[in-house]
N, C-alpha and C positions, 0 to 999 in steps of 0.2 A: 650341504648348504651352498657348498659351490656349484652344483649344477642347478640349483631352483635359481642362484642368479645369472647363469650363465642364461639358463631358460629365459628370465625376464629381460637381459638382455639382449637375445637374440627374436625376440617376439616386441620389445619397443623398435628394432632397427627394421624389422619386417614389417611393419605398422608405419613407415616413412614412405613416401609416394613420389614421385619424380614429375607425375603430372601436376602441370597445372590446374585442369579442370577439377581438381580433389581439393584446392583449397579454399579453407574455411573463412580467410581475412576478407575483406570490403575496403576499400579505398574509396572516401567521401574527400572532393575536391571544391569547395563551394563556395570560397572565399577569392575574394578583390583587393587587391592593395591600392587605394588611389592617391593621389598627389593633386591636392587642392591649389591651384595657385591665381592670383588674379593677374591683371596684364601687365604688371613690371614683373610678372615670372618670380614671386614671394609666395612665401610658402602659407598658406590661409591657416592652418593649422597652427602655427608657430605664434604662441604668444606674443611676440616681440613685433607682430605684423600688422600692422593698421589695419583695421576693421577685420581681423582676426577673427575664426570663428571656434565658438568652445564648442567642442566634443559633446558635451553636456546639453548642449540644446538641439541636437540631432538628433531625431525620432528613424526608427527603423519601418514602416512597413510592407509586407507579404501584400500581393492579389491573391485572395484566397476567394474561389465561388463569386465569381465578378466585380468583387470589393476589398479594398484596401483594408489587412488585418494588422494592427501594430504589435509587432514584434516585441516580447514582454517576458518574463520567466511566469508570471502570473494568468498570465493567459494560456503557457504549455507550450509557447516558440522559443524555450532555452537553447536552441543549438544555434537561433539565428542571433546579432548582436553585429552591434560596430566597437572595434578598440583604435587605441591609439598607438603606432607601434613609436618603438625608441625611436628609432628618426623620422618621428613626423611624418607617417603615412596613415591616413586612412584605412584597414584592416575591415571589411564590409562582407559580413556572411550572407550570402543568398540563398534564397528559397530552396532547401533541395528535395522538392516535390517532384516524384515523377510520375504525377498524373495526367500532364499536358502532353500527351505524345502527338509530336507533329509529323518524324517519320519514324521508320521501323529498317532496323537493315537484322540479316540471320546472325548479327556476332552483338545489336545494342541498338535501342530504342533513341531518338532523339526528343528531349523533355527542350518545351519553353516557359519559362517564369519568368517573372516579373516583381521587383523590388522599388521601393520609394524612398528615399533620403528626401526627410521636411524638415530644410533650416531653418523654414521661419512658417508661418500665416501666409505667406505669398511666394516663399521659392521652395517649390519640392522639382527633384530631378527624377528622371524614370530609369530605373535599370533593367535591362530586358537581358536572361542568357540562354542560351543553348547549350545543354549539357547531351552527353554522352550516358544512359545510363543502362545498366547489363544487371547479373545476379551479383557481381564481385564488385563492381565498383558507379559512380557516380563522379562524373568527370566536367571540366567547363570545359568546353570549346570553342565558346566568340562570346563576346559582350559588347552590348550597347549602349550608351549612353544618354540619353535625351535625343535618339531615335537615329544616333551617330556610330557605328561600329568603329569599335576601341582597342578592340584587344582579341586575337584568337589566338591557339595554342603554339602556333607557331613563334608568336610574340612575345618580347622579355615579360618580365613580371608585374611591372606596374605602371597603371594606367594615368596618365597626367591629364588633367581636367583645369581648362582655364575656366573658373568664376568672377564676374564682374562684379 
């Protein structure tokens, strides 16, 4: 008995691989935190804030095939969605489609998409990103805002957006 586990022992550690190229994980990076605020620098999200905006009435949509798709569990875009994090950030999933290849380097393709926030009938903002994507992962690397570069990876984590 002891040597069939000694066996299985020595055939799980032999079965462990040092390379990276052997692994099996995916890293999906494809979310935004924003920071709503209008021009006394309040927080739009925050109840307590005059003309305050509810979560609830933000509509999600993808450009999908030249047209704007809203983001829905019933439509089959369950990984996209917007939440509300504890301290009042925006949490904004984006398209992580990488069919738009704009370049191609030998180590990871560079995908562009395109996302909508519609607060109302007359203000939807565009969000435009640039991911990084390979066989192991899918990564953001700059985003735009209403045609304004905001955020690349170099940059902290959340993206502050004045709304009027």
């Amino acid at each position: 008995m002891k040597a069939i586990l000694m066996i299985l022992a020595f055939t799980a550690l032999a079965a462990c691989s040092q390379d990276d190229e052997d692994m099996n994980g995916f890293n999906l990076e494809n979310q935004i935190y924003l920071s709503l605020k209008n021009s006394d620098g309040q927080n739009l999200l925050d109840t307590n804030t005059e003309n305050s905006i509810d979560i609830n009435d933000i509509q999600l949509y993808y450009l999908i095939d030249n047209g704007p798709v809203e983001v829905t569990i019933e439509n089959g875009y369950n990984m996209g969605s917007i939440e509300l994090t504890s301290d009042k950030l925006l949490k904004v999933f984006t398209n992580p489609s990488s069919s738009n290849i704009i370049d191609e380097t030998s180590e990871y393709e560079v995908v562009e998409n395109i996302a909508y926030l519609k607060f109302s009938e007359t203000d939807t903002d565009t969000i435009k990103t640039h991911s990084k994507s390979s066989q192991n992962y899918f990564l953001l690397s700059k985003v735009w805002y209403n045609d304004e570069l905001v955020w690349e990876r170099e940059s902290s984590g959340v993206i502050e957006i004045m709304k009027e």
